[in-house]
C-alpha positions in Angstrom: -51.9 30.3 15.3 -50.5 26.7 15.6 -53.4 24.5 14.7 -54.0 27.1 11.9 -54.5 24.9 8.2 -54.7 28.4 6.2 -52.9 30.6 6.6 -52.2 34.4 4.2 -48.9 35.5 2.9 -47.1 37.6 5.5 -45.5 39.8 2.5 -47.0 43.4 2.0 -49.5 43.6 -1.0 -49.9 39.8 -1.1 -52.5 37.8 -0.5 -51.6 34.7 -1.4 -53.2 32.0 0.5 -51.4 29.0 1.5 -52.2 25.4 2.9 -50.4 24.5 5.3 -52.0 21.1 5.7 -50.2 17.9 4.4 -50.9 16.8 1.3 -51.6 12.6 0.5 -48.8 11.1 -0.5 -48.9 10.6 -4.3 -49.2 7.0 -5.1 -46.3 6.3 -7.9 -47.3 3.5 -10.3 -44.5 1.7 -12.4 -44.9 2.0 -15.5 -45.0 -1.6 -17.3 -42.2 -1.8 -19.3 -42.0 -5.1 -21.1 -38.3 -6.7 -20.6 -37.9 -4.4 -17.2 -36.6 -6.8 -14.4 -35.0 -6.5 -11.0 -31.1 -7.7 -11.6 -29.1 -7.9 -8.5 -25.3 -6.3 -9.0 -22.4 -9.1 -9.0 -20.2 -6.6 -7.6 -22.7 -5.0 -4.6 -25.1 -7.2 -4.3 -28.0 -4.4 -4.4 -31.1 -4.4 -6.4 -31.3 -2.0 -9.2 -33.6 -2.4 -12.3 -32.4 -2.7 -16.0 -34.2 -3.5 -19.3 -33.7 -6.6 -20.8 -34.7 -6.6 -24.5 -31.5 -4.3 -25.0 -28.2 -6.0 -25.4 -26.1 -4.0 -23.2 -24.4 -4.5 -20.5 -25.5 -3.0 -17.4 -24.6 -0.6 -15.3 -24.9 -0.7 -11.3 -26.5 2.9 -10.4 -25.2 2.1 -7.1 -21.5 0.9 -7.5 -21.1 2.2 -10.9 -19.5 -1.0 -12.1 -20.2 -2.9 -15.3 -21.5 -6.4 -15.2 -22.9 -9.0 -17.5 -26.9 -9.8 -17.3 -27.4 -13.5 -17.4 -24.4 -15.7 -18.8 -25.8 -15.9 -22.2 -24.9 -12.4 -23.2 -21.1 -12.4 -21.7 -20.5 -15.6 -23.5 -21.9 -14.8 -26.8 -19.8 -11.8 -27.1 -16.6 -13.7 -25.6 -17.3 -16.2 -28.3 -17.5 -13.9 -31.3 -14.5 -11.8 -30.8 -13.0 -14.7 -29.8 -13.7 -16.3 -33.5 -13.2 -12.7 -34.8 -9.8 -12.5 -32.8 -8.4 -15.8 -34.1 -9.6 -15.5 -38.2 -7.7 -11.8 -38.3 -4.6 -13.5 -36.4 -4.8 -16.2 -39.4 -5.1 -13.5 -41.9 -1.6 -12.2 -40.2 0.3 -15.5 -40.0 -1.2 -15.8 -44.0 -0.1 -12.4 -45.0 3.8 -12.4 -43.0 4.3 -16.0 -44.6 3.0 -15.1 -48.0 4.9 -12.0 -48.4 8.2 -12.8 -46.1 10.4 -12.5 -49.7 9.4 -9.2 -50.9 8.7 -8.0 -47.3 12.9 -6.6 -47.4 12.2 -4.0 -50.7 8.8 -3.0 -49.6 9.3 -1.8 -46.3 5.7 -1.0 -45.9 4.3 -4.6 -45.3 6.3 -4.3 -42.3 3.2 -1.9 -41.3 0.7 -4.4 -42.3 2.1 -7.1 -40.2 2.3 -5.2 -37.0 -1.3 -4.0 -37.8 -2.9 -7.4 -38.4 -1.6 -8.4 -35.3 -2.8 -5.6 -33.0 -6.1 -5.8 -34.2 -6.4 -9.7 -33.6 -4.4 -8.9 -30.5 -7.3 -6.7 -29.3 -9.9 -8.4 -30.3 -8.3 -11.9 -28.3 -8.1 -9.3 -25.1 -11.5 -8.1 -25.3 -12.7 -12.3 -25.8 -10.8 -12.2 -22.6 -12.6 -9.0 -21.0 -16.3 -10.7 -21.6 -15.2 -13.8 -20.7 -13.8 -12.8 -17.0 -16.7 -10.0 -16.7 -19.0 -10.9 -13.6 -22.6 -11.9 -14.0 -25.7 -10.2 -12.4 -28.6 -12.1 -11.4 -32.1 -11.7 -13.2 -34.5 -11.9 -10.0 -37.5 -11.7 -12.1 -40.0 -9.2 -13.5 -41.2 -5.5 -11.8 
């Protein structure tokens, strides 16, 4: 019957009874997760939520792109590989300018120098990175 509400398992040797009636919709509570806050994406401009308190950047569920929370935390890390970026290239120019006489019979400084100066070289390119990444904007708490 149509209007039935109940109604037993058609299967042989079952007698399973089921409701057909609708259930009430479950009423989801968010949780209260201190540092939780609505960000909108710099690259989408949709709404997504991410945690605060951790120093990540985040991740937009919906375009899948990385961007920056807030300026602060972009320009604290382009600041600090920036400083990192330049002591290492110093420690380079120091080490090819100290050792540029004996560099000739001990062919393995040779190795140093390029080294020194890939490392500061990536660490100058990722100053770069966090310094060009896009910033999302904290709306405010759940």
């Amino acid at each position: 019957k149509s209007s039935s509400q109940r109604i037993a398992c058609p299967r042989p040797d079952c007698k399973k009874i089921i409701n057909l009636a609708p259930s009430p919709p479950a009423t989801v509570a968010v949780p209260s997760v201190p540092g939780m806050c609505r960000v909108t994406c710099a690259h989408c401009q949709d709404t997504f939520l991410f945690n605060t308190t951790n120093n990540a950047l985040a991740r937009c569920p919906h375009c899948r792109k990385v961007s920056s929370v807030g300026p602060e935390f972009a320009r604290t890390r382009s600041i600090i590989f920036l400083i990192f970026g330049l002591v290492v290239l110093g420690i380079g120019i120091g080490i090819t300018v100290g050792t540029m006489q004996s560099a000739g019979e001990k062919g393995g400084l040779y190795v140093v120098y390029v080294g020194a100066f890939l490392v500061s070289l990536l660490l100058l390119l990722r100053s770069l990175y966090y310094c060009a990444m896009k910033t999302s904007l904290i709306e405010g708490p759940i």
